[in-house]
GUSE-900414 format. One record per residue: x negated, y, z of N, C-alpha, C in turn. Coordinates in steps of 0.1 Angstrom, whole numbers, plus 5000, padded with zeros to 4 digits. Example, Ala and Ser with C-alpha at 12.3 -4.5 7.8 and 13.67 -1.06 7.14 Angstrom:
REM residues 2
486849435078487749555078486849675078/487249785071486349895071487150005079/
//
This chain:
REM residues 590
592728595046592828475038591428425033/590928285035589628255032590128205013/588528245008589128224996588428114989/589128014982588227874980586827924973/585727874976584627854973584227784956/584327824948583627754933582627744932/582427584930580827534931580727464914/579727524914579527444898579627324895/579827234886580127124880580327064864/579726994865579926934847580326814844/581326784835582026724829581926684817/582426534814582226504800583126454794/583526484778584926424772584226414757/585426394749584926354732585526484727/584726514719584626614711585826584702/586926664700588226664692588526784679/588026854686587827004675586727044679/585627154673584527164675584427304679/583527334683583527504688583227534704/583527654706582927674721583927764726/584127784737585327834744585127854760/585027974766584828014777586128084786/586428044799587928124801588628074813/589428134823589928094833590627984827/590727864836590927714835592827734841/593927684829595327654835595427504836/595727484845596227364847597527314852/597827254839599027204838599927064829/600827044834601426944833602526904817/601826954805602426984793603226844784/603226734792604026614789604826574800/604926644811606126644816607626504816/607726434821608326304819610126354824/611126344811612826384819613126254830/613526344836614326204850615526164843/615526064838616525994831617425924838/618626004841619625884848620325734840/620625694846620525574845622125474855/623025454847624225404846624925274838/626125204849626325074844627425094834/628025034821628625084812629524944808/630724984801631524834795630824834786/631024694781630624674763631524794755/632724804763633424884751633424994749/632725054759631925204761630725234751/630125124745628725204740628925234725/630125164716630225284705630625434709/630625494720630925614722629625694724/628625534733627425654739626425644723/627525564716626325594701626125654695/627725714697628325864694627325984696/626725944710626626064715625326084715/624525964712623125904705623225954689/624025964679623926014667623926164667/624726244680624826354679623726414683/622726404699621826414703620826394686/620826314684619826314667619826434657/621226444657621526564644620926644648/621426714668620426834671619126814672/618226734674617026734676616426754664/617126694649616526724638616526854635/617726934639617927054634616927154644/616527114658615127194666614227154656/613727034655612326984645612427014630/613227044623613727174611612927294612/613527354621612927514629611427504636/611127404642609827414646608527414628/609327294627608627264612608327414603/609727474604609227614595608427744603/608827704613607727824624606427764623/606327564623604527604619603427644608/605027634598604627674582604027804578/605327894588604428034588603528054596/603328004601602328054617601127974615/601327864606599727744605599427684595/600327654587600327634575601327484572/601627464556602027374557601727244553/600627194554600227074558600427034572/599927104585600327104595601927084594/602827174594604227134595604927054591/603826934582604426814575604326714587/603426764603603426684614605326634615/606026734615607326734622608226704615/608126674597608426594589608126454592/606926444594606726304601607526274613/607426334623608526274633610526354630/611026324625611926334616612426204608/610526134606611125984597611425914608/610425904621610625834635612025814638/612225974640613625994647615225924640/614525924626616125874619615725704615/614325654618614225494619615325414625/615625374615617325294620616425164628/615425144630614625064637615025124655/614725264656614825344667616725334673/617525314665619025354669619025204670/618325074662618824974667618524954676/617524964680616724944698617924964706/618025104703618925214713619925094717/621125104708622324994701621624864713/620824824712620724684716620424694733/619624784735619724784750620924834759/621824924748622824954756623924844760/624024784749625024664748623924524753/623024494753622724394764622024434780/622024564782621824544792622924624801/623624684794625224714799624324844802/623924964796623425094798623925194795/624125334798623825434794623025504785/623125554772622925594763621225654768/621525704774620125784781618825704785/619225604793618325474795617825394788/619125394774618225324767617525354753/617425464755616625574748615525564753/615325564768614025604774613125414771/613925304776613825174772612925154755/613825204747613625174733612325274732/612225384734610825434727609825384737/609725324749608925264756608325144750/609625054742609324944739608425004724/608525074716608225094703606825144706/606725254719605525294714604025214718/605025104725604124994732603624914726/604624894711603724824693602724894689/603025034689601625104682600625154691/600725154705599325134713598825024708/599124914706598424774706597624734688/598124844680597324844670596024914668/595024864663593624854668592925004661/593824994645593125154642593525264648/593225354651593325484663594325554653/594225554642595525694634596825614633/596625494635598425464635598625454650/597425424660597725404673598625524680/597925664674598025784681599325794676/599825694663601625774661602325754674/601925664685602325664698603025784707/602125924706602526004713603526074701/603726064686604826154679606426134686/606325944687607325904692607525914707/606625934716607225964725607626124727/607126204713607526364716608726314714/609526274700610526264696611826224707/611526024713611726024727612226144737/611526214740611526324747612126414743/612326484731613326564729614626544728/615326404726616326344722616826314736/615526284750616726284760616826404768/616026524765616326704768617626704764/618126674750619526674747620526624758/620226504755621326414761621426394773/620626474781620726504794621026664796/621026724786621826894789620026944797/619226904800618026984799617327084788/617027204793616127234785614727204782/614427204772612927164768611927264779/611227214784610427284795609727414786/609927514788609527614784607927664786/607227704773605727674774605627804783/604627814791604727944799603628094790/603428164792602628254785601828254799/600128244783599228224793598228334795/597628374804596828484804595928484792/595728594789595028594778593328504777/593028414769591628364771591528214777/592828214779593028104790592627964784/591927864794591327734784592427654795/593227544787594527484790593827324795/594027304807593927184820594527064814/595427024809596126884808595926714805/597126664814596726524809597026454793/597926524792598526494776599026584771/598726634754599126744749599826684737/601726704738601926654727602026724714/602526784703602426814691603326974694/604726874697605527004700605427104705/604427054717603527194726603127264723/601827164718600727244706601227354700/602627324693602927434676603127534686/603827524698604527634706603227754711/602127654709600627764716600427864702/601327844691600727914683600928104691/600228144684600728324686599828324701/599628274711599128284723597528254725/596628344729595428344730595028234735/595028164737594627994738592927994733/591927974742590427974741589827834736/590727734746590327624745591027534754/590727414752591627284757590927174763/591527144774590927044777591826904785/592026804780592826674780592326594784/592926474792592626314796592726234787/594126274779594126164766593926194755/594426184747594626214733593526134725/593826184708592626104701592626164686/591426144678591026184668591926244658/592826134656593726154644595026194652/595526224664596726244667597026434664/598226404663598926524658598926684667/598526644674597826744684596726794684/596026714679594726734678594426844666/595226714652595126814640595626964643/596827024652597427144652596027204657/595427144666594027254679593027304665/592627134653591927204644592527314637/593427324634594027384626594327494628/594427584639594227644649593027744652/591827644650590327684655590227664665/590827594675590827614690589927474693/589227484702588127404705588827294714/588827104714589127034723587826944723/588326934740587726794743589026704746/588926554741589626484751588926304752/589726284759589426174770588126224780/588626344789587926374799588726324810/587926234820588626174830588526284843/590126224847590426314859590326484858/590426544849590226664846591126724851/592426674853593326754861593126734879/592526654882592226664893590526774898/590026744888588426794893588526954888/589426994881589127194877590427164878/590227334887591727384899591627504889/592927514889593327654882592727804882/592127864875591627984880589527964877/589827844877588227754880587427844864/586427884861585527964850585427854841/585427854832585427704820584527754810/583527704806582827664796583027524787/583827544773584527394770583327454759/582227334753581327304749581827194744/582127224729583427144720581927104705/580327124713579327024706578426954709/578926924720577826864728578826734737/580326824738581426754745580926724763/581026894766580226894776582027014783/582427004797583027104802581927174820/582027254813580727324830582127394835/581727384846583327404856582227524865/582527654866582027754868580627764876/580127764859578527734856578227914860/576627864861575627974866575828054856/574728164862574628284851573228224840/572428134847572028084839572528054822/572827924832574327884819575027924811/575528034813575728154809575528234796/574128284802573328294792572828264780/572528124779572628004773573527994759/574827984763576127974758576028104746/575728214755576228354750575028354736/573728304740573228284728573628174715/573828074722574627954712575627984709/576228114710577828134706577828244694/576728324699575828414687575528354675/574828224679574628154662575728024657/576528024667577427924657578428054653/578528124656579428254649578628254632/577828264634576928314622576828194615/576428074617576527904609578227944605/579027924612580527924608581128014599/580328174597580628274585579728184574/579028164575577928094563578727984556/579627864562579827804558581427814553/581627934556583127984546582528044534/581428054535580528114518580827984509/580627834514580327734505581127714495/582627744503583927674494583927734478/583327794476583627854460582227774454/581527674463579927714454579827554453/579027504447578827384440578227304451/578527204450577327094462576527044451/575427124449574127104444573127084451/572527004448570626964455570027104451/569027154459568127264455567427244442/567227104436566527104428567627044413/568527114415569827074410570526994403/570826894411571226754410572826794414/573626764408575326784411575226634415/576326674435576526574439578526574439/578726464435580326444432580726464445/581426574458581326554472583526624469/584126414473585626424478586226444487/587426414487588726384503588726264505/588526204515589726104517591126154529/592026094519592926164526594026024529/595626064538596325954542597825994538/597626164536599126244532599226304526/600326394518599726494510599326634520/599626624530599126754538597626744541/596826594537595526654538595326674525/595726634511595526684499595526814497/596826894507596527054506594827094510/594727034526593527124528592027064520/592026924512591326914506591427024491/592127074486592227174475591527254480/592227354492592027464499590227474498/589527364505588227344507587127334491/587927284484587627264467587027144468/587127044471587126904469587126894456/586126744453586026744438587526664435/588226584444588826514442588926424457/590026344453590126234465589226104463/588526054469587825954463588225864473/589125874479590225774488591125794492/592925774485593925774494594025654497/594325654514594825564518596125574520/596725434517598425444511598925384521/598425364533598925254542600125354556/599725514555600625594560602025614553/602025624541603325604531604225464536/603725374539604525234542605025234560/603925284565604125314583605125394587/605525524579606225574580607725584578/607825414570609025334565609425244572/610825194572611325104581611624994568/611025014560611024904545610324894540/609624844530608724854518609324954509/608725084505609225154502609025114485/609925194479610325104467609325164457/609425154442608325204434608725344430/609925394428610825514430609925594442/610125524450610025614468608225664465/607525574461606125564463605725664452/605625634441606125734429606125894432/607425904438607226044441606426074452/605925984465605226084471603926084465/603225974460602225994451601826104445/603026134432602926254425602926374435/603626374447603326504455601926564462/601526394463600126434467599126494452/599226414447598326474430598626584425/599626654430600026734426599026884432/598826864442597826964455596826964445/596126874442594826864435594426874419/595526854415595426844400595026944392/593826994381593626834378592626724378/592326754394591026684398591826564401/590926394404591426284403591726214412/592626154415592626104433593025934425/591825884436591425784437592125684447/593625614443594425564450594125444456/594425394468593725274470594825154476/595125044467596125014473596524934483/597324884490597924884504596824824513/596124834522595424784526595924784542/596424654545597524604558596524454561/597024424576596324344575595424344590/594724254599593624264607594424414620/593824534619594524614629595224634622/595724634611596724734607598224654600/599124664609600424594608601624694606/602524634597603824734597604724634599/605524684610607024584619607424564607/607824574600608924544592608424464583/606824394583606124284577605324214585/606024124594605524064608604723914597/603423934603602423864596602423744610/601723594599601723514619600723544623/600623534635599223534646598023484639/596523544639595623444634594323474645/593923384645592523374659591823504659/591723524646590323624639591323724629/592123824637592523884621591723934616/590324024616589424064608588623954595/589023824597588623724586589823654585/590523714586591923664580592323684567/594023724565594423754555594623874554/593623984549593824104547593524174536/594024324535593524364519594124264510/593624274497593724234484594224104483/593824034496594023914495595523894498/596023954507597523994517598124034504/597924144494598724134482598724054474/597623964468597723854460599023774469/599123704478599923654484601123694486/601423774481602923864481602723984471/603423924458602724004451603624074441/604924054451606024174449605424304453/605024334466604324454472603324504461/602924434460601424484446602224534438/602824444432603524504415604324664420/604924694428605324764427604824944429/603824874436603024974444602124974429/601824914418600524944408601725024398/602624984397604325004389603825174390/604125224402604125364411603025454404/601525344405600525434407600725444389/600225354381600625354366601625454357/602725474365603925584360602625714360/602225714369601625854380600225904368/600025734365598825794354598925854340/600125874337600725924325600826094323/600526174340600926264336599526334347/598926284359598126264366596926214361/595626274363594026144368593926104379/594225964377594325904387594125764384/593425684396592125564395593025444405/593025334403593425194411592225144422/592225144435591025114442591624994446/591024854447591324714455590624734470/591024714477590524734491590224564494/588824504504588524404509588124294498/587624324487587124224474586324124483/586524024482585923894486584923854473/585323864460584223764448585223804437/584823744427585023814410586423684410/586623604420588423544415589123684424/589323724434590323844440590323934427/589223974425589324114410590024054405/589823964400590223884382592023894384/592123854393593723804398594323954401/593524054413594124204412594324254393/593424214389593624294374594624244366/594724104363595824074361597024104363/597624164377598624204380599024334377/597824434372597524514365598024544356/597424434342598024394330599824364331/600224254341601224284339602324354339/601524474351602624594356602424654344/601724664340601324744326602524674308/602224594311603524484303604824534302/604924524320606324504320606724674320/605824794322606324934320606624924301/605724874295605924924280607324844274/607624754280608524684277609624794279/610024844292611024954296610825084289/609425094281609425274276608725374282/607925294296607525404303605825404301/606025564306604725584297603325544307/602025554307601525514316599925544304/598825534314597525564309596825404305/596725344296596025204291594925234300/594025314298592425314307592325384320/593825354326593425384342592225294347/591125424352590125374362590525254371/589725154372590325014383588625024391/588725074404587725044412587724874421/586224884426586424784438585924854448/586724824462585624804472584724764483/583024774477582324694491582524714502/583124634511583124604525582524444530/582824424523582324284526580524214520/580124124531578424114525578324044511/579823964513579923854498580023944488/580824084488581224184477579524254473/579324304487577824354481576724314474/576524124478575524044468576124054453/577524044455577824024435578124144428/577724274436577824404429577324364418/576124284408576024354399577224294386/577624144392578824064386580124114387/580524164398581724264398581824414393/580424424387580524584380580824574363/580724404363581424404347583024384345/583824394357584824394360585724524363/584724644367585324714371584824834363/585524994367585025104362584125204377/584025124388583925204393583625134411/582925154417582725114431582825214440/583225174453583425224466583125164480/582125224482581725144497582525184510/582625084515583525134532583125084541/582025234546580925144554581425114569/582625114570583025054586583024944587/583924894575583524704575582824624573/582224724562580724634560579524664568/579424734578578424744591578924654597/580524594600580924504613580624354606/580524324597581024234588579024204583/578624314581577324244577576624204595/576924264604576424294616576724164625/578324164622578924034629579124134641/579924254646580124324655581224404650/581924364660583824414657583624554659/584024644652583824814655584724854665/585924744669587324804678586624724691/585424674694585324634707584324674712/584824704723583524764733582724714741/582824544740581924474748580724484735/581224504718579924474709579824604705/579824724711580424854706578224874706/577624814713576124804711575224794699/576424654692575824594683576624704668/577124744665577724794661577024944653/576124894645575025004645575025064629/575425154623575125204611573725204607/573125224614571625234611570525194610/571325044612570324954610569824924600/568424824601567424834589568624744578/569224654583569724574571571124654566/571624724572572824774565572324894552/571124984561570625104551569524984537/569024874539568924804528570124754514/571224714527572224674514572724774505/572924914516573725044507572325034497/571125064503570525114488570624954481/570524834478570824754473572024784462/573124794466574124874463574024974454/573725064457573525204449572625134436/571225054441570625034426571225004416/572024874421572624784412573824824401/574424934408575525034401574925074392/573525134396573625234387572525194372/572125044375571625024362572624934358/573724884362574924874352575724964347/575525124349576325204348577425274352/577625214368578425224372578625314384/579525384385579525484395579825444409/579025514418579325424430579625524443/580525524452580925644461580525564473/580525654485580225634494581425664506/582625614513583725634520583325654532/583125584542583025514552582825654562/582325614574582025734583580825774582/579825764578578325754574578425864562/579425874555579425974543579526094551/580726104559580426244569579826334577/579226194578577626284587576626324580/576826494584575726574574574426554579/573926464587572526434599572426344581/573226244580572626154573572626194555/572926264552573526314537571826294531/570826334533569526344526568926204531/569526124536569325994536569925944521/571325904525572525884513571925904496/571626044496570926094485569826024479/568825984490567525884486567825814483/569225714491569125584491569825534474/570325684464570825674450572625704453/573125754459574225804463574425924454/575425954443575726084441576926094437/577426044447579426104450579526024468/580026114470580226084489582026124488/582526054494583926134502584026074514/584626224519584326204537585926294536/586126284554587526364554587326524551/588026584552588826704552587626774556/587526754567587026884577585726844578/585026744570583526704570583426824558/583826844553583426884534582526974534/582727064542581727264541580127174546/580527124559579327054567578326964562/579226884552578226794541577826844532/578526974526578227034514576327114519/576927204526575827234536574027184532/574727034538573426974535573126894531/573526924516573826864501572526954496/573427114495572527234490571227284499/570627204512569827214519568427174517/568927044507567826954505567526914486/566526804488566126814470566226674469/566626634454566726484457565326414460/564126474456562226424459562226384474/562426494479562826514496563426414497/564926384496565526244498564926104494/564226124481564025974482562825954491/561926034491560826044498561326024514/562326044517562625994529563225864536/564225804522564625684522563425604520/562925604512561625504512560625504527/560825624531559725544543561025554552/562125544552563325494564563025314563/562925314550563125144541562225104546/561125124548559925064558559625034570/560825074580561225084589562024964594/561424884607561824764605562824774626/563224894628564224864644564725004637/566024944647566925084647566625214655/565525194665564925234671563925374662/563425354654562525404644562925454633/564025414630565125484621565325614629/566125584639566925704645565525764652/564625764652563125854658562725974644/562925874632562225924617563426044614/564726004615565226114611565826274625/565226184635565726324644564526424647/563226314640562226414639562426524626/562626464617563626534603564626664607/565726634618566426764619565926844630/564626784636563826894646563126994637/562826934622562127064613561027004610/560126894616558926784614558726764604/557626754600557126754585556926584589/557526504573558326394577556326344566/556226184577554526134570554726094551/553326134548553126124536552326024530/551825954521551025864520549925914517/549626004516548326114515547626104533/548526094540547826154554548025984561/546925984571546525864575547725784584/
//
């Protein structure tokens, strides 16, 4: 028998979990599509196949019950609140009307138009532009997929046991899979699709298991058996690299072992400057299952929930009751540190079917944020109704998302006052001096910081939109994905502009955006008068890191000659000479 030849090769994907992972390469087919048959039906036949559509449901809930509590023990339960979430999918009376409507107008089989309806649904949430509501795409097609295993008498394709070490081939890894790799020596992962925020992804972090995805053709270019080096920091796969190479690895594997025990030291210890400056370092979170692992980590607090998962997950505007309690569940994880609520921010990418907005040329200069609730301002009241109850027994802060100028505040606060009115009138109790932030995203918000700081208790920058927005470069497009630059001289002007202005009005000022997360940039941040950051979850050890790395002298001394610095070019030269270890120029030396 001639035995294939393995020639080296390297490969590139996005880094999804981080880490390093070496191991015979499986490759395989872990999204697997049912052959759905497909049959012509009377009208008077499909209350039966609805029948059979409601029962298919009950069981599939009662498997995603059981999986949910196998991930509880086995991973924890923030994770297992994934399959809670597809549970709301599955009983979206949005989903059984679909069903209902393609059976009876296209004269179908229950089966078909299952496969029809989640085709059509998950074809809305590809087409939304933020990536964490995009990626709810694959929950529903797990969900999809189990519901026609039922109703086709299939079994769910059984996950196979993998040799020990084994780094996993696939084009799509959905959630359900994932929980099933628990218990199994799984090295590492490697995918065509997937993305940041999808629920696969979180089980791999969650896990420790190293991914890359969106590596192209990876199931065709590494053959099973193939030596894998998944390089989950560089986002590099070497398809049976040298001894060289090798080598290499075995020493970078030695010290991120040693970085990664170091930074399980942090979680008990203060994010202090060396020269000890306490930096306020939060969560932003979207559920309460990141509120768990933001506790777990010791977060000062949430310095951003985004509430716009709570509504997505509804086939209604969830009511002040509904909001209410999940609220308190999340505050609850943290208490009694403060979570900083921010309310509904819809609008531009971010749509919920069940509030069909009209078409506009430009939704990013549309009607979005703050402005989208002034304009319907049932949704506001009820959702400030929620947060207000919450403040009575909770710390807990009002964030306005998208401030345009000091009329949006004036008019958000207002409606403030009134929710606040109309609770005392009923008896309910509530905090008079709930915190009311704003936040800059916008260039018009950032000039009147120092006029909107006599309006508020508190600022928050969100530097995604106001990089696109001061820049004039959409962050969701890839033909300006160039222009699109955090680091430009005029954006690191306005933040520190920003920061001054807060803070000789007294006003506290945080830092959200994605720019908070990067621990490369944190001794920037610091200079630039930054001393409260929130970044996600799994930023926190890494920022803290190199919080306690540096001195605030060091920081400013670095922002000022960044500030001098007139291309983006010279920016990104001054600070990578900085994490080379370069002793950064002085005005002492020529």
């Amino acid at each position: 028998m001639i035995e294939h030849t393995k020639t080296s090769a390297m490969i590139f994907g996005e880094v999804a979990s981080s880490g390093l992972a070496r191991g015979p390469a499986v490759v395989c087919d872990c999204a697997e599509e049912v052959t759905v048959p497909r049959r012509t039906i009377e009208a008077s036949e499909v209350p039966q196949e609805m029948k059979r559509f409601d029962a298919a449901s009950f069981a599939a809930e009662q498997d995603l019950l059981k999986l949910q509590q196998q991930v509880q023990r086995g991973i924890g339960r923030q994770e297992a609140g994934i399959f809670e979430a597809q549970r709301f999918l599955l009983h979206d009376p949005l989903l059984r009307e679909e069903v209902s409507s393609f059976c009876l107008a296209e004269k179908i089989n229950v089966e078909a138009a299952v496969d029809m309806a989640v085709k059509k649904l998950t074809s809305v949430f590809v087409q939304v532009e933020d990536p964490y509501f995009r990626e709810r795409a694959a929950d529903l097609r797990d969900v999809g997929k189990r519901l026609l295993d039922i109703l086709t008498k299939s079994q769910l394709p059984a996950i196979p046991i993998f040799p020990d070490g084994s780094v996993i081939v696939t084009g799509e890894l959905l959630p359900s899979v994932m929980a099933q790799l628990d218990g199994q020596t799984i090295r590492g992962l490697v995918i065509e699709k997937g993305g940041q925020t999808a629920h696969a992804t979180i089980l791999a972090r969650a896990l420790g298991i190293p991914l890359l995805i969106h590596v192209p053709d990876a199931t065709k270019t590494i053959r099973t058996g193939d030596h894998l080096i998944v390089d989950g920091l560089a986002g590099r796969v070497f398809i049976n690299p040298t001894p060289t190479i090798r080598r290499e690895y075995d020493r970078l594997e030695a010290d991120l072992q040693a970085h990664q025990t170091a930074l399980k030291g942090l979680i008990d210890l203060p994010a202090v400057t060396r020269d000890g400056v306490a930096i306020k370092l939060c969560a932003n979170i979207g559920k309460s299952a990141d509120a768990v692992v933001a506790a777990t980590l010791n977060a000062d607090g949430v310095g951003l929930y985004r509430t716009e998962f709570v509504f997505l997950v509804q086939d209604h505007f969830p009511s002040e009751e509904e909001q209410y309690q999940i609220y308190r569940t999340t505050a609850d994880r943290l208490k009694p540190r403060e979570v900083v609520i921010r309310a509904l921010d819809i609008g531009s990418d971010k749509q919920l079917p069940y509030f069909p907005s009209p078409p506009e040329a430009n939704p990013s200069l549309g009607c979005r944020g703050t402005r989208l609730l002034l304009a319907h301002p049932e949704i506001l009241r009820a959702q400030l109704r929620a947060i207000l109850r919450l403040s009575a027994t909770h710390p807990v802060a009002i964030l306005f998302p998208m401030i345009g100028g000091v009329e949006d505040l004036l008019a958000a606060k207002a409606e403030i006052e009134a929710a606040k009115a109309s609770l005392a009138v009923e008896g309910q109790a509530f905090n008079p001096n709930v915190p009311v932030g704003a936040m800059i995203e916008t260039p018009a918000a950032a000039i009147m910081t120092g006029r909107l700081a006599q309006e508020v208790d508190f600022f928050s920058i969100g530097t995604n939109d106001l990089v696109q927005y001061l820049l004039t470069a959409d962050r969701t497009s890839s033909e300006a994905a160039g222009y699109y630059e955090p680091l430009h001289p005029a954006v690191l002007q306005m933040l520190g502009w920003v920061a001054t202005t807060a803070r000789t009005k007294n006003k506290n000022v945080s830092i959200c955006g994605e720019i908070a997360g990067n621990p490369a940039l944190t001794q920037l941040l610091l200079g630039l008068g930054f001393r409260s950051l929130s970044v996600n979850p799994g930023e926190i050890l890494e920022v803290k890191n190199a919080i306690r790395a540096t001195s605030i002298s060091q920081a400013e001394h670095l922002a000022k000659q960044i500030l001098e610095l007139g291309t983006i070019q010279e920016i990104k030269d001054c600070l990578r000479a900085l994490s080379a270890g370069k002793e950064l120029r002085t005005e002492a030396q020529p």
